[in-house]
KEKE-3310 file (N, C-alpha, C; in steps of 0.2 Angstrom, whole numbers, plus 5000, padded with zeros to 4 digits):
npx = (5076:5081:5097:5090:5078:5077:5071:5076:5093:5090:5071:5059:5049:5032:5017:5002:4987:4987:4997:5013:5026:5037:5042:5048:5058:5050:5040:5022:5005:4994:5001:5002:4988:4985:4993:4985:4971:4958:4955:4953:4942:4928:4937:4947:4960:4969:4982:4992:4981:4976:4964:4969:4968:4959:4965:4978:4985:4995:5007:5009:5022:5026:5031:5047:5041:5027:5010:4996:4980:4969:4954:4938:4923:4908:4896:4877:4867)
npy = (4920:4927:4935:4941:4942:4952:4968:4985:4992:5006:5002:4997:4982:4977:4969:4972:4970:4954:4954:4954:4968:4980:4993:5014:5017:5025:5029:5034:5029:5034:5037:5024:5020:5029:5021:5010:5011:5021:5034:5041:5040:5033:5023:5012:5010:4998:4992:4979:4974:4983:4997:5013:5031:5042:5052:5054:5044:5054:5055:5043:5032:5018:5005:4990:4976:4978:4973:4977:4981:4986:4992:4996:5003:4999:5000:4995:4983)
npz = (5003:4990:4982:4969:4974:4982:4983:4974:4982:4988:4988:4995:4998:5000:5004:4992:4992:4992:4982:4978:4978:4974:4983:4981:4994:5009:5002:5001:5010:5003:4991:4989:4987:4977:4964:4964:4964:4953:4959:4976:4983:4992:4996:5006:5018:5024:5037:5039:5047:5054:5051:5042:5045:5032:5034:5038:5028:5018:5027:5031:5031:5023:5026:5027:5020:5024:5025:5017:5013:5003:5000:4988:4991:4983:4973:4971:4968)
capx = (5075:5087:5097:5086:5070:5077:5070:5083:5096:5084:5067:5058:5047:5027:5011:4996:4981:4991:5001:5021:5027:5042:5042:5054:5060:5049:5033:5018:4999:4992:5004:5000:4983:4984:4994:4981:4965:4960:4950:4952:4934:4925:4944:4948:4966:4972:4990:4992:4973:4973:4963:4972:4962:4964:4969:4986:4987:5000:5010:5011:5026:5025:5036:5046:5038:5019:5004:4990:4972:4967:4948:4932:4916:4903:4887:4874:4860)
capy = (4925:4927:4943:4943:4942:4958:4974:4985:4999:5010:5001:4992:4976:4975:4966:4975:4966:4951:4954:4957:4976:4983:5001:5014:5019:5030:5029:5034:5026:5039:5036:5016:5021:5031:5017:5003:5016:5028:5038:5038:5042:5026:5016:5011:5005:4992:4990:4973:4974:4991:5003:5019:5035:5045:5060:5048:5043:5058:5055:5037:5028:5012:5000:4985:4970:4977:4970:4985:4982:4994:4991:5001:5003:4995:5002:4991:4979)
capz = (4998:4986:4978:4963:4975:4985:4982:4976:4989:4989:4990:5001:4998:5004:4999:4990:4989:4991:4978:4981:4975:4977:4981:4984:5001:5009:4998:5007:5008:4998:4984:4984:4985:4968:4962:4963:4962:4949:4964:4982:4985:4992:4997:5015:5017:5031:5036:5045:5049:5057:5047:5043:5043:5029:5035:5039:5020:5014:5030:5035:5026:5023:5031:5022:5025:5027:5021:5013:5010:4998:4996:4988:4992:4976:4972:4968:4971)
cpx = (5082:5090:5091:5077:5069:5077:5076:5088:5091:5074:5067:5051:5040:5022:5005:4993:4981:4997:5009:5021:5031:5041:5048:5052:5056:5040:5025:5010:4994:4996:5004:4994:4980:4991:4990:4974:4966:4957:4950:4946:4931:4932:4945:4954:4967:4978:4991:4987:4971:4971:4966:4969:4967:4966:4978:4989:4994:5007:5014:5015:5025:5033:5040:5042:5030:5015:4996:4985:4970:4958:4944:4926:4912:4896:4882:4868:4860)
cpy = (4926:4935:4946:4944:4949:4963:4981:4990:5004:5010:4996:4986:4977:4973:4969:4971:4958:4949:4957:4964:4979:4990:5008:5017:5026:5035:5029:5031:5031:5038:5027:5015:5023:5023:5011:5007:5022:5036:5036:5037:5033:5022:5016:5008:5002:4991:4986:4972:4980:4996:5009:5023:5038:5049:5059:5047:5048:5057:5048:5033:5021:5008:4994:4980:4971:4974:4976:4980:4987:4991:4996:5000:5004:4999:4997:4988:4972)
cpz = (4995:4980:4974:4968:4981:4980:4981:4982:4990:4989:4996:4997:5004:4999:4998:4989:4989:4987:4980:4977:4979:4976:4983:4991:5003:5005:5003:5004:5005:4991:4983:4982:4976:4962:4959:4962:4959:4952:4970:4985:4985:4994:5006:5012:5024:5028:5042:5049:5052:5052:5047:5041:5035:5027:5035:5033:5017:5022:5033:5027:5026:5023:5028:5026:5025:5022:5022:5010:5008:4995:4993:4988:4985:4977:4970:4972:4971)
residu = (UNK:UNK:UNK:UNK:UNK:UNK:UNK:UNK:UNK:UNK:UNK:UNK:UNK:UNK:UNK:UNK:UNK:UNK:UNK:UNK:UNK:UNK:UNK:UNK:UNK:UNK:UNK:UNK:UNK:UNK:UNK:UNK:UNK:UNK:UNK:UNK:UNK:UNK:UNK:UNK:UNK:UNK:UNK:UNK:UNK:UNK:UNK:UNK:UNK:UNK:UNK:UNK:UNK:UNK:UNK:UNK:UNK:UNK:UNK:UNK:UNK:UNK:UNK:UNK:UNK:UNK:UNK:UNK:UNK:UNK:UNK:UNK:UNK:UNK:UNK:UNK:UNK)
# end
């Protein structure tokens, strides 16, 4: 990895959805959540395969390095 591919003094570096996303330091799964959805209602998030409940959301910092599944529940037929 190279300077330009580090996140800068103050963030940290994890993968949404599989996509890279630098965040700052401190950033918690409630606030990625509202980043990637317009509505938590119907989302389930996983950090490193472990679901996180979402009472945990406003509390659990995200870590550098992790990997977040941010999905939602579809309606249909």
């Amino acid at each position: 990895m190279t300077d330009s591919d580090m996140p800068g003094p103050a963030g940290i570096r994890a993968t949404v959805n599989g996509e890279a996303a630098d965040l700052a330091a401190g950033t918690t799964l409630a606030e990625v959540v509202a980043m990637v959805c317009e509505s938590d209602r119907g989302v389930a998030v996983a950090v490193g395969r472990e679901v996180v409940p979402r009472s945990a959301w406003p509390s659990f910092r995200v870590r550098d390095g992790a990997f977040i599944e941010v999905v939602t529940a579809a309606a249909g037929g």
